[in-house]
Structures are given as structure tokens and as C-alpha cells.
C-alpha positions as CSV (number, residue, x, y, z in Angstrom):
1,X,89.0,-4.9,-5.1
2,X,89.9,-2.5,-2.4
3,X,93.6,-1.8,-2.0
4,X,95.3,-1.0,1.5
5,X,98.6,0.2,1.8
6,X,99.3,-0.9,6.0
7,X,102.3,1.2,6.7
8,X,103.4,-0.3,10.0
9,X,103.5,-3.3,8.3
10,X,105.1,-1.8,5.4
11,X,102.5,-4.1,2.9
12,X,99.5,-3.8,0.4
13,X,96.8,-5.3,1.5
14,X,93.9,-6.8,-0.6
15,X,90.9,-9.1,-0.1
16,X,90.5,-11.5,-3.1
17,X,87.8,-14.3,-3.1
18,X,87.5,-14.1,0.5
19,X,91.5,-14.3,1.2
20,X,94.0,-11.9,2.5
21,X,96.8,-11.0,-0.7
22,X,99.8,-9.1,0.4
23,X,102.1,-7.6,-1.2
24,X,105.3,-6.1,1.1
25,X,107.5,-3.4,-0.2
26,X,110.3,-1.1,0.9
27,X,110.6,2.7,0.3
28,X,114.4,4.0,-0.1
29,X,114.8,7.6,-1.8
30,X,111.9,7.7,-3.6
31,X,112.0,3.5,-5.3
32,X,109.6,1.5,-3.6
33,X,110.9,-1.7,-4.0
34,X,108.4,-4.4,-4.6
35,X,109.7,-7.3,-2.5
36,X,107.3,-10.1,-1.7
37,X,104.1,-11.8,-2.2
38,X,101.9,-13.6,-0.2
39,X,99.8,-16.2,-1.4
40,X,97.4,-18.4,0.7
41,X,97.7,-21.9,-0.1
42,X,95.0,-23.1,-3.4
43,X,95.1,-19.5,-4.8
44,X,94.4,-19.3,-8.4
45,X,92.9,-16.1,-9.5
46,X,96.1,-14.5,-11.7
47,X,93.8,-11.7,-13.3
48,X,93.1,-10.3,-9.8
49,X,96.4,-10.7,-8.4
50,X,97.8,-8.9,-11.8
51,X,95.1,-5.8,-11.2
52,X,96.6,-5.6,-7.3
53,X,100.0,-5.3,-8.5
54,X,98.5,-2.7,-11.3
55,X,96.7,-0.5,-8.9
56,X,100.0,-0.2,-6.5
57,X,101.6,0.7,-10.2
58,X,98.8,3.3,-10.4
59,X,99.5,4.7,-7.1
60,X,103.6,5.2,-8.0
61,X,102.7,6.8,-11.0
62,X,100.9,9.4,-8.9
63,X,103.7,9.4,-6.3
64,X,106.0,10.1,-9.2
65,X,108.3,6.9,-7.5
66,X,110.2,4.5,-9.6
67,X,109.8,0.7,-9.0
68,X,112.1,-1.8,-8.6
69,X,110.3,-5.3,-8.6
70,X,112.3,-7.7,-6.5
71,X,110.5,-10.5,-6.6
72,X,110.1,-12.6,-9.6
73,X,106.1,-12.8,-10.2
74,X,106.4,-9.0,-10.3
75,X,109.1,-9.0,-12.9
76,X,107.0,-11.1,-14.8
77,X,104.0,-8.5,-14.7
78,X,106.4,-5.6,-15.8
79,X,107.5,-8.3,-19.2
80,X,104.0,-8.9,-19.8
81,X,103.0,-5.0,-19.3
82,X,105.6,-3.1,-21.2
83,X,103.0,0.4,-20.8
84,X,104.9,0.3,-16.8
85,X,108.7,-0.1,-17.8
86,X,109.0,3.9,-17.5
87,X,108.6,3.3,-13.8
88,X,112.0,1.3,-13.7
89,X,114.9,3.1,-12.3
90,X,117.6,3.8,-15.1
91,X,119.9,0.5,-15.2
92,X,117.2,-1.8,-14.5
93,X,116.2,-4.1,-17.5
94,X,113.8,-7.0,-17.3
């Protein structure tokens, strides 16, 4: 899986099966706040829709950027994977 971080349209960007995943995010003093994802319609594949949200996790570690997951499926990823709840801003507790 290749992983695109598209800027302009402030979203990563990954092709899965054949379908376009996104993943759109916000930066604000150094959080990048994980905010929505889009899912086409019949998409099943949760093991490579949790390595997309890992990578981007990756890439903050090496940004050295805390996380703030917005949206619920994210949240979910950050209960399931306690090794990422360092990259929580102090105060947040999922």
C-alpha cells in the first residue's frame, strides 16, 4: 500500500483493492488532528484500512506531532493499539 499525504486537499490518500481510501486531517501547532474517513460504498478490508491509519501514525512519530483522533473509527484504532497512546496530546484519554 502506497500512502499519499495530498496537501491541497489536506488528506491521506491510499489505493486499497482498487478503491480510493482517504483519510482528511488538520494541522494546528504541531497536532494533526485526524478528522475523517472516506469509505467507498461495499468496503470491507479492516486490516488494510488499520495499516493506513498506522503508517500516517508512523509518519507523526517521525514528525515528532501529537494526534488527536477526531473521528470515532480512529479512536477505536488508538483502544485497540495501546503501543500509539504516547502520541495523544496530554488531557486526551480514549
Amino acid at each position: 500500500m502506497e500512502l499519499k499525504d495530498n496537501t491541497f486537499q489536506r488528506q491521506f490518500e491510499a489505493n486499497i483493492d482498487g478503491k480510493m481510501i482517504t483519510i482528511e486531517y488538520s494541522v494546528q501547532e504541531r497536532k494533526l488532528f485526524l478528522t475523517r474517513i472516506n469509505l467507498p460504498d461495499g468496503f470491507g478490508n479492516e486490516d488494510e484500512l488499520n495499516q493506513m491509519i498506522a503508517a500516517i501514525l508512523e509518519q507523526a512519530i517521525e514528525k515528532k506531532q501529537k494526534v488527536v483522533p477526531v473521528f470515532p473509527k480512529i479512536a477505536a484504532f488508538f483502544r485497540k493499539n495501546p503501543k500509539y497512546k504516547e502520541l495523544l496530546p496530554p488531557g486526551i484519554k480514549l
